[in-house]
N, C-alpha and C positions, 0 to 999 in steps of 0.2 A: 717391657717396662721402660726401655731408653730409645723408643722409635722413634719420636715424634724428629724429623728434619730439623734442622737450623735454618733459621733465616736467613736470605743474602745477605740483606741489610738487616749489621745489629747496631743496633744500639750504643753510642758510648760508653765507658763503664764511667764514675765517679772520677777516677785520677786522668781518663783519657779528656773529660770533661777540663779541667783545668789547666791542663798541657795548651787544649786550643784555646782557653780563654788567653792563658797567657803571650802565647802565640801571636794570636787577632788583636792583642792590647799592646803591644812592640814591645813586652818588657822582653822579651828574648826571641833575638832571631835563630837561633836554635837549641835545643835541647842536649842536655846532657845526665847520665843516668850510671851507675853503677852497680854489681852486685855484688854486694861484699863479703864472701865467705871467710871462717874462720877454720884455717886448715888443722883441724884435730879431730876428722872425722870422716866419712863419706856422703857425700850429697844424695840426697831422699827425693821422695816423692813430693812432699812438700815443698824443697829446694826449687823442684822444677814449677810451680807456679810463680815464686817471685823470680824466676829467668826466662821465662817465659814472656813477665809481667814489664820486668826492666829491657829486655832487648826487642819484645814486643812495643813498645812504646818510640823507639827510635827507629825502626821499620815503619814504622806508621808516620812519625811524625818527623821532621829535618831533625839530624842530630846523631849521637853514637851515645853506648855506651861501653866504660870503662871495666876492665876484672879486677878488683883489687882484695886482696888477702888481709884481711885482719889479723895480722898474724903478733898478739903483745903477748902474747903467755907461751914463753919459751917452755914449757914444762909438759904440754900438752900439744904440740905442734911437731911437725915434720916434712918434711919434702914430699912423702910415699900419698900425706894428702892433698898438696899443694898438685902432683899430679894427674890423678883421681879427679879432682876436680876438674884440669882444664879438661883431661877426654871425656867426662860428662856433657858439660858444655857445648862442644864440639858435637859429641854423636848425638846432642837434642837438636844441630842443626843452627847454633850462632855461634859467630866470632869477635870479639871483643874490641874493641879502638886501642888500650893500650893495656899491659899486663902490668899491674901496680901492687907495692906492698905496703903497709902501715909504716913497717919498718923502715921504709926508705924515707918516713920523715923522723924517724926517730933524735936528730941533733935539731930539727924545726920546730919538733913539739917539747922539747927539753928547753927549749927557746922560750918558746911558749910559755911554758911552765913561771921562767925565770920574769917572763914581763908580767904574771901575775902578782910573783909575789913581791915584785920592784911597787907595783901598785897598791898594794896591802892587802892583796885579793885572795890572797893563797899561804900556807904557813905548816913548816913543818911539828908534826905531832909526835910525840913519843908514845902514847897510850899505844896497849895493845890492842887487839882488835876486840875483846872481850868488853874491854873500857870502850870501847868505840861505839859497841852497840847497845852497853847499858845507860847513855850519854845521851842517845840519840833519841829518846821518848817515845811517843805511839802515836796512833795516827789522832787521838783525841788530847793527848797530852803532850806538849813542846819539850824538845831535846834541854840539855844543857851545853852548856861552852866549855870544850875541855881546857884544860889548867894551861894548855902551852898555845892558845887560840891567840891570845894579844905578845908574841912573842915580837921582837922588832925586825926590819925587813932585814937588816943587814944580818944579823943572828939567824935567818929564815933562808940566806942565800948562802952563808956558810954552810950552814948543813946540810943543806939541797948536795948541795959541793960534794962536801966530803960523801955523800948518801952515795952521788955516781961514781965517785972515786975506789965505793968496792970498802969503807971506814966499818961499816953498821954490817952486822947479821939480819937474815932473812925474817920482816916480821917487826924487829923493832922499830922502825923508824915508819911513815907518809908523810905523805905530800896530801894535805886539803886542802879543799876550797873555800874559802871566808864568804858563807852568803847568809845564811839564817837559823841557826838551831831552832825557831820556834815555827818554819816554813809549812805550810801544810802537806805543802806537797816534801813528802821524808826522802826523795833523793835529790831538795835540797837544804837539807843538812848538815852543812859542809861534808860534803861527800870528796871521797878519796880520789884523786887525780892520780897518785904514782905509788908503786911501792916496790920492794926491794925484794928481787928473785935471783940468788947466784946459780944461772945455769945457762947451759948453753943454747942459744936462738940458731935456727936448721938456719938463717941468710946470715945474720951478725958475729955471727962463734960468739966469743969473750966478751965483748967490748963493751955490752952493758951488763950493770948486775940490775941498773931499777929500770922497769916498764909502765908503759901508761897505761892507764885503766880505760878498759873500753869507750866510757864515756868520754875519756879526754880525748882519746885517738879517734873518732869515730865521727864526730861533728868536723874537727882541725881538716880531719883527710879529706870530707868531704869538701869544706873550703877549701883547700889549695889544690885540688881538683877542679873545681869550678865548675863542681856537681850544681845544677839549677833543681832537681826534683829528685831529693835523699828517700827510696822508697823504702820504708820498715814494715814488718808486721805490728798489730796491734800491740802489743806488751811495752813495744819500746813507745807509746804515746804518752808516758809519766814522764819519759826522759826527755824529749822534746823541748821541755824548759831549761833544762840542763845545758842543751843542748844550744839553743838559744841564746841563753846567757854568757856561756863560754865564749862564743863566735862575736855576740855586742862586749865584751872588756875587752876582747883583744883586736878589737875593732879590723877584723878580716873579712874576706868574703861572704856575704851571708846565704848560705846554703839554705835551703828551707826545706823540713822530715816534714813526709804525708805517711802516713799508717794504711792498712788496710787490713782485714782479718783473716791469720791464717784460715786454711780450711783443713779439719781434721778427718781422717779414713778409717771407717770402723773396722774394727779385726784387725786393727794394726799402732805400734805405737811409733813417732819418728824421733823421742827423742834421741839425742847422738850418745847422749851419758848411757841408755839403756840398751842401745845398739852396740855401745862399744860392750858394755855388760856381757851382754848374749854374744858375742864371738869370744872375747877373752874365756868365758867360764864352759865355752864347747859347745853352746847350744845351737851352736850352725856353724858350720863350716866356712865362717871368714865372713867378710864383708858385701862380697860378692857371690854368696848364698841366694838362690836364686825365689828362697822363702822374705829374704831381706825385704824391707822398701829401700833399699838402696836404688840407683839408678842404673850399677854395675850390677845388681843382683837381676834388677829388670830384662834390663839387658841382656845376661845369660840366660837367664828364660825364656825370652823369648818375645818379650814387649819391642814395640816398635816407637823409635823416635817419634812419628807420624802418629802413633795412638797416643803415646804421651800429650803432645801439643793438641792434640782435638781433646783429650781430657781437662785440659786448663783453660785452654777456651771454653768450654760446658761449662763448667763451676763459676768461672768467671771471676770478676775482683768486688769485693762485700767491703762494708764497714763492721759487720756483725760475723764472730765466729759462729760459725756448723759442723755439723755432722753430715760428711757427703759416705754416700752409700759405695764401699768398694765396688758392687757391681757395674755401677757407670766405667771405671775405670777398665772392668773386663768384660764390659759391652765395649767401648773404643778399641780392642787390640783385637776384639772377635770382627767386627766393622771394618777393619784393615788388613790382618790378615785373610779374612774374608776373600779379598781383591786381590792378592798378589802370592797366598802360599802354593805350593805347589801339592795337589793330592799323590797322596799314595796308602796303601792297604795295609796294615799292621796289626797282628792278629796276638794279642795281650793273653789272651786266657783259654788255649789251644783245646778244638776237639779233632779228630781226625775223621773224614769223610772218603771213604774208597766209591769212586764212581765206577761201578762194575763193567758198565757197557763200554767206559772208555780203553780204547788198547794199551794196554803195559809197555813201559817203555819208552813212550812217544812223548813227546814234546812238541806243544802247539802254542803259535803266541797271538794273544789276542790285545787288544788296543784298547786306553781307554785315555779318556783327555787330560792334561795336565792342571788345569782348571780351568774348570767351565764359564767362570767369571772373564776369563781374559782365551780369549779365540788363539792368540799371538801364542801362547806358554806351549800350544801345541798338542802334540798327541806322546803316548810313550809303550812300549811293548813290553805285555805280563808274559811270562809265560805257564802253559796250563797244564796240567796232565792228570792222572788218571788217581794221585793222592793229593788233596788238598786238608787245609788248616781251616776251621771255621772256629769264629768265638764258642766256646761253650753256651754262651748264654741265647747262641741261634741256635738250640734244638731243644726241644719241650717231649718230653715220652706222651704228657699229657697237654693240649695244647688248653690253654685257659681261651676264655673269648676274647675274640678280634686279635689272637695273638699268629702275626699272618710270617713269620718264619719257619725255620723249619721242624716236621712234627710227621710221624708218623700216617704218609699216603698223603703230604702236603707238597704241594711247590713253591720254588722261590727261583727269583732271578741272580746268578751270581755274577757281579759288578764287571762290565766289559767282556765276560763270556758268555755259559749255556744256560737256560733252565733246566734244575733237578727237581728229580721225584725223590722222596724218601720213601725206602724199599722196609729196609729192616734195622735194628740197630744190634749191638753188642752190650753187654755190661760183665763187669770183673764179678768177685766173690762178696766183694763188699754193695754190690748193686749201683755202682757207677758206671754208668753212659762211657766206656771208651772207645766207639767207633760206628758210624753213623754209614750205612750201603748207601747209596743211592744213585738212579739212572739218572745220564743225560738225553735232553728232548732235542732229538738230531733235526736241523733244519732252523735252531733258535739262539743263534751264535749274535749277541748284540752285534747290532748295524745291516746284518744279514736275516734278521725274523723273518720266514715266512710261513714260522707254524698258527700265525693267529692266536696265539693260547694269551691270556692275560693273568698276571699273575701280581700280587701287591707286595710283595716282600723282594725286596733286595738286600744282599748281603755282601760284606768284603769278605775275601780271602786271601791267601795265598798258595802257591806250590809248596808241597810238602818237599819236593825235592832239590828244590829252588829256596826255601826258604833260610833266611839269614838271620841267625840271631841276633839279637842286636838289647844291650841296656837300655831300659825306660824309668826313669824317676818319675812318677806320682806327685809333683805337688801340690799342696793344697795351703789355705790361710794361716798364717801360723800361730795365729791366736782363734779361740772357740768362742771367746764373750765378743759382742757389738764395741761396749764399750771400755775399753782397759781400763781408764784412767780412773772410771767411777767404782772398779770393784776394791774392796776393804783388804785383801790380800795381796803379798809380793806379786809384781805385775808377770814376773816367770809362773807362776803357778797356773795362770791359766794359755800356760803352750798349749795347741795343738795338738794330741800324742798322735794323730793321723795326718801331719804336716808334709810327710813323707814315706812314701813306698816306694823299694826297688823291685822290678819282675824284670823279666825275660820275657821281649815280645819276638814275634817271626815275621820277618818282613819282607815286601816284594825284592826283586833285585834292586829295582831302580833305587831303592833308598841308599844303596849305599854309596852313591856318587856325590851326597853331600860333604859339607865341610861345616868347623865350626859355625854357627852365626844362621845356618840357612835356615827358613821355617819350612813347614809343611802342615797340610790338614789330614791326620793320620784318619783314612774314613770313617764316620760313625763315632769316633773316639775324643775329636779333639786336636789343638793345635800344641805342635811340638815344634823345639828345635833341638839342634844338636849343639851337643854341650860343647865349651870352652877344650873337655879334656876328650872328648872324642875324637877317635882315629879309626884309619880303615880297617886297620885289625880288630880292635875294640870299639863297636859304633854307640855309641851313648847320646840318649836322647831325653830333652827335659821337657814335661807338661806345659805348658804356658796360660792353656784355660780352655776350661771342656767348651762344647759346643752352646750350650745351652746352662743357665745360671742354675750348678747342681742346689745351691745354699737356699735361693729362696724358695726353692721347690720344696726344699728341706722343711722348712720356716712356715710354709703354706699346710702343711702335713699333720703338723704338731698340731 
């Protein structure tokens, strides 16, 4: 479905378009760009296309860009995100010009503030917020002007005052903007610049009780930055004039916001309010849940920086929101790991196979490549002997057609060893298959064949006596519907209840010389890594994404 190559040469996107006009036209000799996260959460998948998008643009083009924190809502904010974020950043492979906070202009934009309403442009309000928004009108019908709008500047700068001074409880008092209650556009409204929060900010402690409202902080930062190209997602293009207006009264830098539209992942939701939902109330285990779209949950799973950035490059930069197909995302990480995981044999759903001709006892080690993709990764040594472990699902009593495993008086090749025959089987009381005879065809040792025999089935295995057990998680999407956002019920309701399985798989020796973080392409099965909490006593291993797209097989079926 996502074969088709990329082009050498692509195309500009829309925003890289105007980067060069601006460029070739000398209004700027170089570019500058920032991302600005609000640390009250963990960075998504989505996150990673506008970083992609923002420090993509400054590799491309002269310039850098900046990290800065939006950090004005003490209540919801914390260090443990502020962290999070930069090792996202980092392990997607950029580093930032300079690490910035909103906060650090918090006595510039309190400045701010005060030359608005020196100008008559701004004015404190008493209505609650209830009065705020029954005040404010609709999009067919004009607000009204609340009772304290024509208040005088000097009455306006006192209680601004007293407001920072810690006078007012949480709620009663703002700070508005004086522009149009009848404006079409409703967030200009006089819309709220500051309001009063007594709590404590993870950089400021105490020192303020009132913060700026995203809108006031968010344009200012980017002026005294001397951001040239403010990139937003589409939602925030109402704001825009806001934003605009702010920057021409207070006659500063004028930054100028370009939009572009998110892009949404089906079977998956990224808002941060829902994310944080699903870990506070137990439905996955933290942030870095490897079911997450977090980029730490990725991570743990087993995605690769390298799949990431080839996924954001595919999607590319829209004016228009869509609906992009998860699958692209685990066609890029199949595409990469591809190239560099290292194989090994992991046998998930054990049947036991006694090769009868082989000698008891003995121990033989046979050779197979570390990946075939890359010559360099080398060779590694199985060792074999006379019980081995084969998937259940490689033995048929009765073989259906073209099914070319193993089956009563059939042969197969088993992966860097012998060819067997299957001689005879066993079953218990209940009529279950637990043990499979079968001879080996001496003379047919991979790399040494000289029996001629040709056989279509190849199978992984391991030594039964050699085998190491080892935990495997099962993951899978953690949502069942396409689209969340458009079904009628709590968006929990449609988890996944098959989002996760734990078994007991048996693995070659060589698996156990990994460490956290390493991938592998468990034969036949699928790419894995070993978890965060894996040790050499306890080897634990997480799914990352089967071989082939199980879902739209699925899809194709129905």
């Amino acid at each position: 479905m996502f074969t088709e190559e990329k082009k050498e040469e692509k195309s500009l996107n829309f925003l890289e378009e105007i980067v060069e006009a601006d460029l070739q036209s000398g209004k700027y000799t170089q570019i500058i760009t920032r991302f600005p996260p609000e640390p009250n959460g963990y960075l998504h998948i989505g996150h990673a296309s506008s970083i992609c998008l923002n420090f993509g643009l400054t590799k491309k083009f002269p310039g850098y860009t900046n990290l800065r924190f939006d950090d004005t809502n003490p209540v919801t904010e914390d260090t443990e995100y502020v962290e999070s974020i930069k090792n996202d950043i980092r392990w997607l492979g950029f580093e930032w010009e300079h690490e910035l906070y909103a906060s650090d202009y918090f006595d510039i934009l309190y400045n701010f503030a005060l030359t608005l309403i020196t100008k008559g442009l701004a004015y404190v309000d008493d209505s609650t917020s209830d009065e705020i928004a029954a005040l404010k009108g609709t999009p067919t019908e004009p607000g009204k002007n609340s009772p304290f709008r024509d208040r005088t500047v000097e009455e306006n700068l006192v209680l601004f005052e007293r407001m920072k001074n810690g006078e007012f409880p949480d709620g009663s008092l703002t700070l508005r903007a004086k522009i149009d209650m009848a404006h079409m556009n409703m967030l200009m409204r006089d819309p709220i610049l500051y309001r009063i929060k007594h709590a404590h900010h993870h950089r400021t402690g105490n020192n303020w009780c009132i913060y700026p409202m995203y809108d006031f902080a968010h344009g200012q930062s980017d002026s005294i930055e001397t951001v040239t190209h403010s990139i937003c997602t589409l939602e925030f293009a109402p704001h825009r004039e806001l934003y605009d207006w702010i920057i021409e009264k207070l006659e500063i830098y004028p930054s100028r916001q370009y939009e572009f539209a998110r892009r949404n992942l089906n079977y998956t939701v990224t808002s941060k309010r829902k994310l944080l939902q699903l870990v506070q109330e137990g439905y996955v285990n933290g942030w870095d849940d490897p079911r997450m779209p977090t980029l730490s949950g990725m991570r743990r799973r087993g995605y690769t920086p390298e799949s990431i950035r080839d996924f954001c490059d595919r999607i590319g930069v829209a004016r228009r929101e869509n609906m992009i197909d998860v699958g692209l995302l685990e066609f890029c990480v199949r595409e990469d790991l591809n190239k560099k995981a290292l194989r090994r044999m992991v046998v998930l759903d054990p049947l036991k196979v006694v090769i009868t001709n082989f000698p008891e006892g003995v121990t033989e080690m046979c050779h197979s490549e570390n990946n075939p993709e890359d010559i360099a990764a080398g060779v590694r040594e199985i060792p074999f002997s006379r019980e081995i472990l084969i998937e259940r699902e490689d033995f048929m009593e009765i073989p259906a057609k073209k099914y070319f495993r193993l089956a009563p008086g059939k042969m197969v090749r088993l992966k860097g060893a012998y060819i067997i025959q299957c001689d005879d089987f066993v079953k218990n009381e209940s009529g279950e298959v637990t043990e499979v005879r079968c001879s080996f065809i001496e003379n047919s040792k991979s790399g040494q064949d000289t029996t001629g025999i040709n056989v279509k089935g190849t199978l992984h295995w391991v030594s039964a006596a050699h085998a190491a057990p080892v935990e495997i998680r099962l993951y899978d999407r953690l949502f069942s519907v396409e689209d969340v956002s458009s079904e009628e019920l709590d968006f929990k309701e449609y988890l996944n209840p098959d989002s996760l399985h734990v078994i007991t798989g048996y693995a070659e020796p060589a698996l156990l010389d990994s460490k956290p973080g390493d991938s592998f392409q468990f034969l036949r099965k699928g790419y894995f890594a070993a978890d965060a909490e894996s040790t050499a006593e306890k080897p634990v291993f997480n799914r990352t994404v089967t071989l082939r797209d199980n879902w739209a097989k699925a899809s194709e079926s129905k």
